[in-house]
C-alpha positions as CSV (number, residue, x, y, z in Angstrom):
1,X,-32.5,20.8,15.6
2,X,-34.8,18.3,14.2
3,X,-34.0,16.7,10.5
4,X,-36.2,17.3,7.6
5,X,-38.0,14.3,6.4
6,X,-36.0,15.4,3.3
7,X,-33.0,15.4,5.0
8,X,-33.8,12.2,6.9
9,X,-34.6,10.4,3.3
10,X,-31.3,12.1,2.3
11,X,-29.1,10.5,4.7
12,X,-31.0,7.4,4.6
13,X,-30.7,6.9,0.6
14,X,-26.8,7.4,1.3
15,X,-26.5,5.1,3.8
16,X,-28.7,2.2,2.2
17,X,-26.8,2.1,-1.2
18,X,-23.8,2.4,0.6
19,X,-24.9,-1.0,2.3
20,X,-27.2,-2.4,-0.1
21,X,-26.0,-0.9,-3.9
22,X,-28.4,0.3,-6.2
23,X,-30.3,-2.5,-6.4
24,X,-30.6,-3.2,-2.6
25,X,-31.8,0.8,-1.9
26,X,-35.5,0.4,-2.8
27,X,-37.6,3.0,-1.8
28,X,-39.1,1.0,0.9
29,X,-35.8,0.3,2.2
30,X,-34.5,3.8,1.9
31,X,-38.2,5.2,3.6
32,X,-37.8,2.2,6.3
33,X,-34.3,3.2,6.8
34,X,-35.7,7.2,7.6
35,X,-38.6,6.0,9.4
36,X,-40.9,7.5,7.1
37,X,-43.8,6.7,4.9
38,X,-42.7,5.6,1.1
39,X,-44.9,8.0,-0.2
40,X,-43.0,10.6,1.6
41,X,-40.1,9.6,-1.2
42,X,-42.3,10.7,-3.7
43,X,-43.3,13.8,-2.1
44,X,-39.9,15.2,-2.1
45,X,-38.3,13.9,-5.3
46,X,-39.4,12.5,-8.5
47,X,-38.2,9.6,-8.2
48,X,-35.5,7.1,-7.1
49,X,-32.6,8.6,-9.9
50,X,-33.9,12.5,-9.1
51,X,-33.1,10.8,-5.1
52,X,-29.8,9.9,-5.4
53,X,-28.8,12.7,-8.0
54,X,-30.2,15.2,-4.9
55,X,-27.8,13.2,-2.6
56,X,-24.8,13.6,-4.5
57,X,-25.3,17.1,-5.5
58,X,-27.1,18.5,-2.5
59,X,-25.7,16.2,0.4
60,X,-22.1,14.8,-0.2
61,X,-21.3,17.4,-3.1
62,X,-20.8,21.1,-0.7
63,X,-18.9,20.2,2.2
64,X,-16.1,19.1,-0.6
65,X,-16.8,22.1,-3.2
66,X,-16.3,24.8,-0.1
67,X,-13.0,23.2,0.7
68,X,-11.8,23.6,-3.2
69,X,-13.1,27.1,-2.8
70,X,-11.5,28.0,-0.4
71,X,-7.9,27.5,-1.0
72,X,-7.0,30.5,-2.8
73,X,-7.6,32.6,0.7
74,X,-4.9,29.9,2.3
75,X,-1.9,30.9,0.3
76,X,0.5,32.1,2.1
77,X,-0.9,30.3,5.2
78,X,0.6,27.5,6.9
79,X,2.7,25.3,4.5
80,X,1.6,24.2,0.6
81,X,2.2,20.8,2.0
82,X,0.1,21.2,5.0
83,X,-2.8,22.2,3.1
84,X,-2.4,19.9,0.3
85,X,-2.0,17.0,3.0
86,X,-5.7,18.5,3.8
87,X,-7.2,18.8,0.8
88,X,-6.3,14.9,0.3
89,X,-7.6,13.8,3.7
90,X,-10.6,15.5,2.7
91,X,-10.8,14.3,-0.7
92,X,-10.4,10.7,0.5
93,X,-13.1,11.5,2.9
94,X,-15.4,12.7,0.5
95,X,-14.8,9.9,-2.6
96,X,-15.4,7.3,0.5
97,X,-18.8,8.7,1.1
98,X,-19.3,8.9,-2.4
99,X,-18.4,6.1,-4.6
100,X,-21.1,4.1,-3.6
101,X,-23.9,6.3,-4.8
102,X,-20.9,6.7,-8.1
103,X,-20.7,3.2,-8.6
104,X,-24.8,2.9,-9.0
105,X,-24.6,6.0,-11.4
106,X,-22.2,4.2,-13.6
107,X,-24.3,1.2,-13.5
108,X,-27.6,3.0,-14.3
109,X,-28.0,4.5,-17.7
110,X,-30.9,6.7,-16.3
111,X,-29.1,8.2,-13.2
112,X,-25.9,8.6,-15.2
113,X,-27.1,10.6,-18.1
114,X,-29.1,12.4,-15.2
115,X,-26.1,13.2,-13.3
116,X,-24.0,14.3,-16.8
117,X,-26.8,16.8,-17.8
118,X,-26.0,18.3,-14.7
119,X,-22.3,18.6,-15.1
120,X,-22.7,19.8,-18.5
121,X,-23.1,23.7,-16.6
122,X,-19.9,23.4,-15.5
123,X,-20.7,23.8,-11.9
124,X,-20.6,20.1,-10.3
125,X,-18.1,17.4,-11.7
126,X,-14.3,16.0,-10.8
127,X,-12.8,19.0,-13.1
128,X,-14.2,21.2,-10.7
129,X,-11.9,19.6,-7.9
130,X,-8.6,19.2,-10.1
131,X,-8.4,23.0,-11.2
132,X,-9.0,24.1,-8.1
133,X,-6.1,22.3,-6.7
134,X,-4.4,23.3,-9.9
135,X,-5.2,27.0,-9.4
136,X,-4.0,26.8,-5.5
137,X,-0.3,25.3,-6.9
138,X,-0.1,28.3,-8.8
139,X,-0.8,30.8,-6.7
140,X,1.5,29.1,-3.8
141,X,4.3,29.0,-7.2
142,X,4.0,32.5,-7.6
143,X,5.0,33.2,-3.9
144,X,8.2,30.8,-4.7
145,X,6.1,28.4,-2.2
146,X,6.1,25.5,-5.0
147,X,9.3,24.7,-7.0
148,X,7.8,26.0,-10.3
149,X,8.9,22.5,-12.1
150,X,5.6,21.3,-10.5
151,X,3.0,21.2,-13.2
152,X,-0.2,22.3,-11.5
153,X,-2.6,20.2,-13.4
154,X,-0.7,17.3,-13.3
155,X,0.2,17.7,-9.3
156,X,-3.8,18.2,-9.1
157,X,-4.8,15.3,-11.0
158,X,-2.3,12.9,-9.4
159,X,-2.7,14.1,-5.9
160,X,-7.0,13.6,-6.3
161,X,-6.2,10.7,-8.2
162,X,-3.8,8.7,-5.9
163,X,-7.1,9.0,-3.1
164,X,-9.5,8.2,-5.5
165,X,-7.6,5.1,-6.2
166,X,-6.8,4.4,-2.2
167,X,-10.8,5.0,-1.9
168,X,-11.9,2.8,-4.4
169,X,-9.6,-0.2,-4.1
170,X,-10.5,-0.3,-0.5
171,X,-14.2,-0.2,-1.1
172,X,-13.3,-3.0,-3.5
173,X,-10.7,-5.2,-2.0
174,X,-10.8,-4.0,1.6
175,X,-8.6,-1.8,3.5
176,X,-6.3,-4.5,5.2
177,X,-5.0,-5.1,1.5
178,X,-4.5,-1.7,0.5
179,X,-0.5,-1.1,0.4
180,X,-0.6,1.9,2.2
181,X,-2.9,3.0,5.1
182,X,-4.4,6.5,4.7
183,X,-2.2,9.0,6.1
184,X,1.2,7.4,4.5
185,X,-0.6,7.6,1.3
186,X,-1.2,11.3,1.9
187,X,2.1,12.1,3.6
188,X,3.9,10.2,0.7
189,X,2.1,11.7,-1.8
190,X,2.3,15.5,-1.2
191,X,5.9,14.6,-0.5
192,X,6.5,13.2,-4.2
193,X,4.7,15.6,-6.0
194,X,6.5,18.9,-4.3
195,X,10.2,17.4,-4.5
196,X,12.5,19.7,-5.3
């Protein structure tokens, strides 16, 4: 099936400020980029911020938010480590894709206000990923699956926050300097966190 032009200006605005940065992604660039007219921007969004708001939230946000929902029906189900090991993979995967179109949030007053009035409802933002994490190492304790010394919150926020880190430093520095590559980082980590 055939992309929307709204889809096309979607994937386009992710993949230009992931080259370019904010400042490179024009909306000529971003419309040249998904072969369509600039006025075709304007069309479908307000404007540049309501853009890459709608590509966060809309386009790199559910893929993510359906993994962290669905980890309560896993309990019991394979190994806590095994899915953990996946949730980080994913997670990695996902703040990849998305600290570029972060990293012009944080640099623009406009689109970062933008994107905090709409994490103000509760329903998008990082908290969203840490208790659901949180809430999966609890369930999996209360099966004895977890040693119940693990502090689900912590466990959460260090295991999201160990790929955020990998992700960004990499984006920053380059992967050939990062100390660990990808999957020791994940293996390594789930491994610290559910010592007994």
């Amino acid at each position: 099936m055939a992309l929307t032009t709204r889809d096309r200006i979607l994937r386009a605005a992710i993949a230009v400020v992931r080259e370019a940065g904010l400042a490179g992604a024009t909306t000529r660039a971003i419309a040249e980029s998904a072969g369509v007219a600039e006025g075709s921007i304007y069309r479908n969004f307000e404007d540049k911020t309501d853009l890459i708001r709608t590509a966060i939230t809309e386009y790199l946000l559910p893929d993510f938010i359906e993994l962290l929902r669905s980890l309560p029906s896993r309990v019991g189900t394979k190994t806590p480590q095994a899915h953990l090991r996946t949730v980080a993979t994913r997670a990695l995967a996902f703040y990849r894709d998305v600290l570029p179109m972060w990293s012009a949030l944080s640099a623009n007053v406009e689109l970062r206000e933008s994107f905090r009035s709409h994490t103000r409802g509760g329903e998008i933002g990082p908290h969203l990923a840490i208790s659901g994490v949180a809430r999966y190492i609890e369930l999996e304790q209360q099966r004895g699956r977890i040693p119940p010394h693990v502090d689900p919150k912590a466990a959460a926020q260090m295991l999201l926050g160990s790929v955020f880190q990998q992700a960004f430093f990499a984006q920053l520095v380059g992967e050939d300097h990062m100390p660990l590559p990808d999957d020791k980082l994940v293996e390594r980590t789930v491994r610290t966190l559910l010592r007994t």
